[in-house]
TORDREN-528375 format. One record per atom (N, C-alpha, C): residue number from 1; residue in one letter; y, z, x; atom name. Coordinates in Angstrom, 1 decimal. Last residue first. Layout:
% residues N
R  kolnu  rogu      yy      zz      xx  gunu
R    NUM     a       Y       Z       X    CA
...
END
This chain:
% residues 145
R  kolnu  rogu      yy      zz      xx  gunu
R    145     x     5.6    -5.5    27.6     N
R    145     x     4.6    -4.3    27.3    CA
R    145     x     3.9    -3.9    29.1     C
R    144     x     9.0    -6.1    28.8     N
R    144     x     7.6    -6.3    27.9    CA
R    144     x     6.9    -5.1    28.6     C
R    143     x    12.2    -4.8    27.1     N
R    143     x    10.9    -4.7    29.0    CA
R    143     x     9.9    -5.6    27.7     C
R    142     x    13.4    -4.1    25.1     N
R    142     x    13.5    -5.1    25.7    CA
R    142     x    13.1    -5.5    27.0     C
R    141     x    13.6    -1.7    24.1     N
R    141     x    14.2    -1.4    25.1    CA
R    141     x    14.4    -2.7    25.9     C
R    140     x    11.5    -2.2    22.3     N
R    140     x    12.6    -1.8    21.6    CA
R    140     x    14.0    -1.7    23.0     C
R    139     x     9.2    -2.3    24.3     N
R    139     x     9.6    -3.6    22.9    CA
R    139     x    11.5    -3.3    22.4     C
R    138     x     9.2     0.4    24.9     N
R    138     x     9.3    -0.8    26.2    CA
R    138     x    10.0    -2.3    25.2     C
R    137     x     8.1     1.5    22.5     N
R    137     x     9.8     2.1    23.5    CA
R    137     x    10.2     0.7    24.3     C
R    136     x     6.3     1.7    20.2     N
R    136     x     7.2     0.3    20.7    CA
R    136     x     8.5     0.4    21.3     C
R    135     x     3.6     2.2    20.5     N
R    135     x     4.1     2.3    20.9    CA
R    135     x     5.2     1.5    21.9     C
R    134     x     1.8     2.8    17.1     N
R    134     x     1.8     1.4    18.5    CA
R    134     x     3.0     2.4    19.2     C
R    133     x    -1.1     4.7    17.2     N
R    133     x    -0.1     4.6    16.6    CA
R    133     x     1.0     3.7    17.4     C
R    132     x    -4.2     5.3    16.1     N
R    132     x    -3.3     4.8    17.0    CA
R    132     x    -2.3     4.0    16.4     C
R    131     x    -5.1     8.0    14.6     N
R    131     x    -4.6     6.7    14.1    CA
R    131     x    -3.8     6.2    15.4     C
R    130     x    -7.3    10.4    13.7     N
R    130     x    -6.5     9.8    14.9    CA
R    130     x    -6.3     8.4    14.7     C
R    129     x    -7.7    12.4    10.6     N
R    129     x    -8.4    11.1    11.8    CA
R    129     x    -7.0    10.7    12.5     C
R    128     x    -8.5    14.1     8.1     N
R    128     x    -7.2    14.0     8.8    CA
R    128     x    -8.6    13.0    10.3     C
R    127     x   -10.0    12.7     5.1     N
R    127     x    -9.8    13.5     6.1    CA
R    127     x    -8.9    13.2     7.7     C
R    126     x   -10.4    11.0     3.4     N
R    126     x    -9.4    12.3     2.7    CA
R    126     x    -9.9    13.1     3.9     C
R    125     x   -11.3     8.4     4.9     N
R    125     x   -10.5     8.4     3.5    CA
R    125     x    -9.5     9.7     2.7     C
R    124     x   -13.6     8.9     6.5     N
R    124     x   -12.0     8.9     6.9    CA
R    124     x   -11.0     8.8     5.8     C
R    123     x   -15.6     7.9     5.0     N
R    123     x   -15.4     9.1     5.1    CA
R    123     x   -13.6     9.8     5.4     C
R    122     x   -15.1     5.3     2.6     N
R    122     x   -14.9     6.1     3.6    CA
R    122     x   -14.5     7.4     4.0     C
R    121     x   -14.0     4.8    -0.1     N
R    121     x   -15.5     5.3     0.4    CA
R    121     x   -15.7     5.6     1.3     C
R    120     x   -11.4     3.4     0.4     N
R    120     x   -11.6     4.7    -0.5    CA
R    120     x   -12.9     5.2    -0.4     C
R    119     x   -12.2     1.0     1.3     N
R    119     x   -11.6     2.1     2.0    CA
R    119     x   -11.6     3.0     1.6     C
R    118     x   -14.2    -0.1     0.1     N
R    118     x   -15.1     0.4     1.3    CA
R    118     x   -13.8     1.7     2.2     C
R    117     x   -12.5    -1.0    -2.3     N
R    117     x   -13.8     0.3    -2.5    CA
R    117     x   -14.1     0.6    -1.0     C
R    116     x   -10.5    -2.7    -0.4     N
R    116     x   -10.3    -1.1    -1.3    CA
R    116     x   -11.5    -0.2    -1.8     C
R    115     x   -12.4    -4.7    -0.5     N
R    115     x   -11.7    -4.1     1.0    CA
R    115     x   -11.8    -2.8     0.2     C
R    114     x   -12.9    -5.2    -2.8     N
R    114     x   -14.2    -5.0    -2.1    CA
R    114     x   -13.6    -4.3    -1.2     C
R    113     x   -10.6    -6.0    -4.0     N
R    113     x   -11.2    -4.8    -4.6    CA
R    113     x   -12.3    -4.3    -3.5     C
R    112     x    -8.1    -6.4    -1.8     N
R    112     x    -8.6    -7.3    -2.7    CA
R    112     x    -9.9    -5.9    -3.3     C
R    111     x    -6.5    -5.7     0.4     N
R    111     x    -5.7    -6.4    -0.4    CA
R    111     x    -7.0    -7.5    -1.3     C
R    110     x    -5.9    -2.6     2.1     N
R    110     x    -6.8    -3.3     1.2    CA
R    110     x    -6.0    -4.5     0.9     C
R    109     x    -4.9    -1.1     5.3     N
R    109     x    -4.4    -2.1     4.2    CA
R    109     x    -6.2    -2.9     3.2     C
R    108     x    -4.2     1.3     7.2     N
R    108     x    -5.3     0.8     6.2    CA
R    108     x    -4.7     0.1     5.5     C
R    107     x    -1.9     0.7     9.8     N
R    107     x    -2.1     1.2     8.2    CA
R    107     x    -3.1     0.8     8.0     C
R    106     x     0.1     0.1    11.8     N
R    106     x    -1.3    -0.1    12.4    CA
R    106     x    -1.9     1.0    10.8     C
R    105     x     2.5    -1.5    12.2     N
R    105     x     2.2     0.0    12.4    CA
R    105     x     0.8     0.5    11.8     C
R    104     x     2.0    -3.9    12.0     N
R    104     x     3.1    -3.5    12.9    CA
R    104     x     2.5    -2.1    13.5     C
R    103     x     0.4    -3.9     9.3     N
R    103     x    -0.1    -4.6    10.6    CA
R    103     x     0.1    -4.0    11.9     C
R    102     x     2.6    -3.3     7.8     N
R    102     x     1.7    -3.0     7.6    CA
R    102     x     0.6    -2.7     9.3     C
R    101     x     4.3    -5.4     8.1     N
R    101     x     4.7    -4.5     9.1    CA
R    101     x     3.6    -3.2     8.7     C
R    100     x     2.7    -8.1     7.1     N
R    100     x     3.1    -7.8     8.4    CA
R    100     x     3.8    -6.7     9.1     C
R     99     x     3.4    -7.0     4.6     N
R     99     x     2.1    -7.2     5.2    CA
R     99     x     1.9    -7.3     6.5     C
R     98     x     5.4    -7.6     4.2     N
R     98     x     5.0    -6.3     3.6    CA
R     98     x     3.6    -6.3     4.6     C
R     97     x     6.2   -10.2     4.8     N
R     97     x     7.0    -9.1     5.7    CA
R     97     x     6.3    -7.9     5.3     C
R     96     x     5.1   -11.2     2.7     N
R     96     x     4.0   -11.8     4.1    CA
R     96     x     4.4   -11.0     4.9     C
R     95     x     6.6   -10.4     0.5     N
R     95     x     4.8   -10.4     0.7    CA
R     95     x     4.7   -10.4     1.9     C
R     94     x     8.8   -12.2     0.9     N
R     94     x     8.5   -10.5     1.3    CA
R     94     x     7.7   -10.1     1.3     C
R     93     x     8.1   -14.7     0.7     N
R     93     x     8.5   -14.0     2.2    CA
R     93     x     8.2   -13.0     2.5     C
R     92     x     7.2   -14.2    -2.0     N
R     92     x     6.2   -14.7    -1.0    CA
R     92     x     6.8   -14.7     0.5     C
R     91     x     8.8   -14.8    -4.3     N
R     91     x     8.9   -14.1    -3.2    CA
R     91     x     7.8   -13.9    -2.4     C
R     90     x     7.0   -16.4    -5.7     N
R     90     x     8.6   -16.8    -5.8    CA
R     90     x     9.4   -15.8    -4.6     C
R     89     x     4.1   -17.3    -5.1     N
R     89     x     4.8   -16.1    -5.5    CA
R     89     x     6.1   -16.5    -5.1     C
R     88     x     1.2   -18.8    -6.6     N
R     88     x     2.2   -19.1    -5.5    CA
R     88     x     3.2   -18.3    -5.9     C
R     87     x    -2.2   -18.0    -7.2     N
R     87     x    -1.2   -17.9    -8.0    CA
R     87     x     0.4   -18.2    -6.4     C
R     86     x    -4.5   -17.2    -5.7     N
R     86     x    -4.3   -18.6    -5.6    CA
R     86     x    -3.2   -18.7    -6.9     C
R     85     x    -4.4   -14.4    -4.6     N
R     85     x    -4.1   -16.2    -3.4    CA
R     85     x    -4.4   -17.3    -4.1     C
R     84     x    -2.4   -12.1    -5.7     N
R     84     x    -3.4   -13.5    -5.9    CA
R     84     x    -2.9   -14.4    -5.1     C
R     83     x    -3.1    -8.8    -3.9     N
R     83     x    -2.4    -9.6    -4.4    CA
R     83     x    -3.4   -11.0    -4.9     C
R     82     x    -3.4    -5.3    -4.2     N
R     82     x    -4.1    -6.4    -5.1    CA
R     82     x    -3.5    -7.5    -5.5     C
R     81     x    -2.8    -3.4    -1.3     N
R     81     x    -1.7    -4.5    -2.8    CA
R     81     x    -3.5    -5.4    -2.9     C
R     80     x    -2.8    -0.7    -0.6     N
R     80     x    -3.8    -0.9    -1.3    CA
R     80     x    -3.0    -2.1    -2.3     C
R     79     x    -1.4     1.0     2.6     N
R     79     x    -1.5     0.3     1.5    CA
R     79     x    -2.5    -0.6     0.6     C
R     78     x    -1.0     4.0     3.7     N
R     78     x    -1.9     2.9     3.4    CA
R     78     x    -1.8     2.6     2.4     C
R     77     x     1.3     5.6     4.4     N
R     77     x     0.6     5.3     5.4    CA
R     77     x    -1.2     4.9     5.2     C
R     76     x     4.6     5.7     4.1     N
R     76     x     3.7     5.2     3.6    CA
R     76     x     2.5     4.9     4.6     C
R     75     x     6.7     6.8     6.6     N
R     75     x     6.6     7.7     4.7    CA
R     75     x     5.4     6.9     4.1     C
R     74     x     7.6     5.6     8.6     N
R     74     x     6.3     6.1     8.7    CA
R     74     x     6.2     7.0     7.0     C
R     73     x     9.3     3.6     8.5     N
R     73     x     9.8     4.4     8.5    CA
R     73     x     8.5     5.7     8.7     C
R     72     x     7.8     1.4     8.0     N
R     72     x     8.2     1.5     9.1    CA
R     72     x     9.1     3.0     9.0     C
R     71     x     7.5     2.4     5.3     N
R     71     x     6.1     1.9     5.9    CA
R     71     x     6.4     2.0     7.3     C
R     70     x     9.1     1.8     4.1     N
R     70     x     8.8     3.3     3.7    CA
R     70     x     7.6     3.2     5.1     C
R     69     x     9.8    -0.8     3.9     N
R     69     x    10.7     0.0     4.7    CA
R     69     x    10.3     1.4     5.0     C
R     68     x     8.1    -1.7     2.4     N
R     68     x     7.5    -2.4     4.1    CA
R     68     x     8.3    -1.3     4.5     C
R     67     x     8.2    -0.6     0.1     N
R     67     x     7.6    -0.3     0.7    CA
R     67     x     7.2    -0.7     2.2     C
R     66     x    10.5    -2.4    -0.1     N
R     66     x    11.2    -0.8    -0.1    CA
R     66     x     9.9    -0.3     0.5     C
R     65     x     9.9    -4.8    -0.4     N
R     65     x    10.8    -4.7     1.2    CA
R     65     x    11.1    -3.3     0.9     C
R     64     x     8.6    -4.5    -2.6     N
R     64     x     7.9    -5.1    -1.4    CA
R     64     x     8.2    -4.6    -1.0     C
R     63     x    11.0    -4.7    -4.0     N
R     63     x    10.1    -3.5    -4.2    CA
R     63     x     9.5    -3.4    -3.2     C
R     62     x    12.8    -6.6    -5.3     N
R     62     x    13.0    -5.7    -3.6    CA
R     62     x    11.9    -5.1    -3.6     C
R     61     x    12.1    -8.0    -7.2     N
R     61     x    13.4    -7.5    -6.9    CA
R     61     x    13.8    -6.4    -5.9     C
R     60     x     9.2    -8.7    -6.9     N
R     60     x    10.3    -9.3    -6.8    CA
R     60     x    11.9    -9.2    -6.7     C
R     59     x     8.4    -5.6    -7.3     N
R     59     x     8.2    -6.2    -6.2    CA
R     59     x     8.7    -7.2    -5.9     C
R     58     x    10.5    -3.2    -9.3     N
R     58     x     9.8    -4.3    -9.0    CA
R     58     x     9.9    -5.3    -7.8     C
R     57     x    11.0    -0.3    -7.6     N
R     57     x    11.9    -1.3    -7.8    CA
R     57     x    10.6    -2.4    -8.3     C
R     56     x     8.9     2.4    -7.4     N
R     56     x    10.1     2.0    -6.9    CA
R     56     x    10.5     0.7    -8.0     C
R     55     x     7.4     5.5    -8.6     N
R     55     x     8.2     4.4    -8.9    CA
R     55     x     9.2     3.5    -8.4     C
R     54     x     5.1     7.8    -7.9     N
R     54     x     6.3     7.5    -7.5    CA
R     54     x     7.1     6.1    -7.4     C
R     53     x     3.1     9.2   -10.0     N
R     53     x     3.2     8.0    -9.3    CA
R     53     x     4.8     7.9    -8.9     C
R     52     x     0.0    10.8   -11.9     N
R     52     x     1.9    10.8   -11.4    CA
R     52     x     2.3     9.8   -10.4     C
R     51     x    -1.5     9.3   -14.4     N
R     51     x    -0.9     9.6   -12.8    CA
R     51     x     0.5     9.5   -12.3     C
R     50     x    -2.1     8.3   -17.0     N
R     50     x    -1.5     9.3   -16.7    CA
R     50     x    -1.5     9.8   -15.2     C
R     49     x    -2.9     5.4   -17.4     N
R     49     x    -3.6     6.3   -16.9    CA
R     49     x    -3.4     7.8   -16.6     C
R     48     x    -0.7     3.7   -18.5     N
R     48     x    -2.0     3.8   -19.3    CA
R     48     x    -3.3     5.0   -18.4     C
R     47     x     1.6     5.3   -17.5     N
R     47     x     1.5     4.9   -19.0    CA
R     47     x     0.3     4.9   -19.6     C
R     46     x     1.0     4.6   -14.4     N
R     46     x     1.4     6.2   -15.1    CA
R     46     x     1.2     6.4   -16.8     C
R     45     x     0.4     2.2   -14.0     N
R     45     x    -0.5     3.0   -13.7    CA
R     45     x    -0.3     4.3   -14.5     C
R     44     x     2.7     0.8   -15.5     N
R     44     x     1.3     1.1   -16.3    CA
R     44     x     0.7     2.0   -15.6     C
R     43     x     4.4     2.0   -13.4     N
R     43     x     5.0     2.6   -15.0    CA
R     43     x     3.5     1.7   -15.4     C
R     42     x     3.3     0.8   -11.1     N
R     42     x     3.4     1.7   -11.2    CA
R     42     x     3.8     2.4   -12.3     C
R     41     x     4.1    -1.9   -11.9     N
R     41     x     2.4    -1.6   -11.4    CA
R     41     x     2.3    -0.3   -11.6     C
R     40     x     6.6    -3.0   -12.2     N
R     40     x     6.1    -2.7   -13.2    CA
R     40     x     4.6    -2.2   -12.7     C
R     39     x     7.5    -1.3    -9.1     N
R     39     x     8.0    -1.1   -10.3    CA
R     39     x     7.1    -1.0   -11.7     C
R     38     x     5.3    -0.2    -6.9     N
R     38     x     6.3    -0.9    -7.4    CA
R     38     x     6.2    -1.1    -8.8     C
R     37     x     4.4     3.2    -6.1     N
R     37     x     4.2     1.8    -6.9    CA
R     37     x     5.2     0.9    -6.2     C
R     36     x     2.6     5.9    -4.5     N
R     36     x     3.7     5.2    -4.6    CA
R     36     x     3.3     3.8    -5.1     C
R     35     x     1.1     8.9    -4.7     N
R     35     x     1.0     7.6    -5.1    CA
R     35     x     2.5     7.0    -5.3     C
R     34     x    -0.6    11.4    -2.3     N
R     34     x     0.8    11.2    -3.3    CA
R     34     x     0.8     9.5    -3.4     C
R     33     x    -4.1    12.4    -3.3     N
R     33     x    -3.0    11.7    -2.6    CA
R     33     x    -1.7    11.1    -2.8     C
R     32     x    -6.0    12.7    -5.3     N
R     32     x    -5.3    14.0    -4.5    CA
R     32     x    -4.1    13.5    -3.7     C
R     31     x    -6.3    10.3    -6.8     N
R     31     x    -5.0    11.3    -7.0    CA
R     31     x    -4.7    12.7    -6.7     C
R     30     x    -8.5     8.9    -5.4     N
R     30     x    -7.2     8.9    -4.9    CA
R     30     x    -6.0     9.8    -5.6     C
R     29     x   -10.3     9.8    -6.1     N
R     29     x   -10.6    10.3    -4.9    CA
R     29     x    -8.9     9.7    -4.4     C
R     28     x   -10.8     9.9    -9.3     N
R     28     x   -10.6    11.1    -8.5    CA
R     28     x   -10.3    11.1    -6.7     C
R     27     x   -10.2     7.2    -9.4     N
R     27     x    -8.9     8.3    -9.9    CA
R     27     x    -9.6     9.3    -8.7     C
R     26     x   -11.8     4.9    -9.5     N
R     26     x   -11.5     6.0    -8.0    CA
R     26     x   -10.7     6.9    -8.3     C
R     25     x   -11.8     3.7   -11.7     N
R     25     x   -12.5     4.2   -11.2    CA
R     25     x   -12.7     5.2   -10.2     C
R     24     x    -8.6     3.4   -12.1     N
R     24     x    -9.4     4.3   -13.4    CA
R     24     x   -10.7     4.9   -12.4     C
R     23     x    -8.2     2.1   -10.2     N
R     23     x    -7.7     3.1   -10.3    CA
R     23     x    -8.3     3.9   -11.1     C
R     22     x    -9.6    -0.4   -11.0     N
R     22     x   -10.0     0.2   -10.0    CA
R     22     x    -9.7     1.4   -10.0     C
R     21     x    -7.7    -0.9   -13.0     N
R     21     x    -9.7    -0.8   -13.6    CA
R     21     x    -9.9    -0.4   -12.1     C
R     20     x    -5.7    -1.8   -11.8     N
R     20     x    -5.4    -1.0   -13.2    CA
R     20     x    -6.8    -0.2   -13.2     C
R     19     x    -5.9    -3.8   -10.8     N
R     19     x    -6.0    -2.7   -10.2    CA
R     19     x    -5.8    -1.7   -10.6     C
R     18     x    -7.2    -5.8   -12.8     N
R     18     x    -8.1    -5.2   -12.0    CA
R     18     x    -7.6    -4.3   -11.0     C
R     17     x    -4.5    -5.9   -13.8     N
R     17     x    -5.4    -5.0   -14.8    CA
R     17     x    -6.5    -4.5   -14.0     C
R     16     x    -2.9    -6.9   -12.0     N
R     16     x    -2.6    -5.8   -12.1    CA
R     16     x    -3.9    -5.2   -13.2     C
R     15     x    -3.3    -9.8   -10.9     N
R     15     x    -3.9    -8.9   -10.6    CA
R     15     x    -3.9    -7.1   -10.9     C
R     14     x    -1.1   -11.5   -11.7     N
R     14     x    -2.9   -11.5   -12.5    CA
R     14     x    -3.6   -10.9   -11.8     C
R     13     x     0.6   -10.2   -10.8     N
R     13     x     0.5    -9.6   -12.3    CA
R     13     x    -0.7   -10.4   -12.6     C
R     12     x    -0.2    -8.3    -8.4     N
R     12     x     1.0    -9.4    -8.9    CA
R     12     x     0.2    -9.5   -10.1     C
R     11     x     0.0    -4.5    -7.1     N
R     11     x    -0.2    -5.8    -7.3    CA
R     11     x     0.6    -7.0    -8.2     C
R     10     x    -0.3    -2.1    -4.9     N
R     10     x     1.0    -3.0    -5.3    CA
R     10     x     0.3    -4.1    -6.0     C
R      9     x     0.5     1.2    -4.1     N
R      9     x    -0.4     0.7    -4.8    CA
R      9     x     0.8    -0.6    -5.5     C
R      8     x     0.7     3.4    -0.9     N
R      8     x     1.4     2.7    -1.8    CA
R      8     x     0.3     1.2    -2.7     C
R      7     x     0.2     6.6    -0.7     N
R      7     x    -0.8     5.7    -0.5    CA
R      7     x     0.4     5.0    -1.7     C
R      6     x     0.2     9.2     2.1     N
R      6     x     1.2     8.6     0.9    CA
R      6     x     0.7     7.2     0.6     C
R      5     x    -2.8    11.6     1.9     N
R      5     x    -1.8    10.4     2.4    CA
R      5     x    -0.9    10.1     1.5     C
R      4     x    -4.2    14.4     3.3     N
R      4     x    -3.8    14.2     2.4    CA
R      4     x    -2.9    12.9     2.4     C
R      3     x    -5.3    14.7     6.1     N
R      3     x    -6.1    14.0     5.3    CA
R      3     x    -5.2    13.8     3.6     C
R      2     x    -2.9    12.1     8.1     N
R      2     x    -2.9    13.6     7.9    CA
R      2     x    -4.2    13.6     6.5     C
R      1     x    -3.6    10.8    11.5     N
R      1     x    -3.2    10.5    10.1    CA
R      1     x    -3.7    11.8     9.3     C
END
């Protein structure tokens, strides 16, 4: 994994101010690293914090499934969603598919502040580290493993 990352930042809206207030806190250690949103998470992160951020789609309206795709595609290589477990999400498929290809391809994933401070405080955090990376020839070729 390269030390500079493409780090995608996602939360649900009663969690966007506390990832709003994380950001502010860690600015410096994450905006050496190119930032990708969804939609409305990303136009406040850039509005109220001035960070350049690369803007997709709101997460209900695909956003999710742009970053699961950026994700299998290897373009996104950790994700930091601040979602609520006890709010029930109208797309909640594509949540669980964001997360599960996260998983797939073996990402730093945060999904609550405490995960996210110990990832961002880690040494590994802005330096290049060996990521096993799955290897899915045999899976894709329909052999088992």
């Amino acid at each position: 994994m390269p030390a500079t990352r493409n780090i995608a930042l996602v939360a649900h809206d009663n969690m966007k101010q506390p990832l709003l207030d994380w950001v502010a806190k860690h600015r410096a250690q994450i905006e050496k690293h190119t930032l990708f949103a969804t939609g409305t998470t990303g136009s406040m992160i850039n509005s109220r914090l001035g960070l350049d951020i690369n803007k997709l789609i709101s997460g209900p309206l695909g956003g999710d499934q742009q970053i699961g795709s950026m994700i299998a595609e290897g373009k996104i290589d950790t994700l930091i969603f601040f979602w609520d477990p006890l709010e029930a999400q109208p797309h909640d498929p594509d949540i669980k598919a964001l997360l599960r290809l996260a998983a797939v391809w073996n990402i730093p994933v945060a999904c609550n502040q405490a995960s996210a401070d110990l990832l961002v405080t880690s040494a590994l955090f802005d330096s290049a580290f060996e990521r096993v990376s799955p290897d899915y020839d045999s899976y894709k070729a329909g052999r088992p493993n």
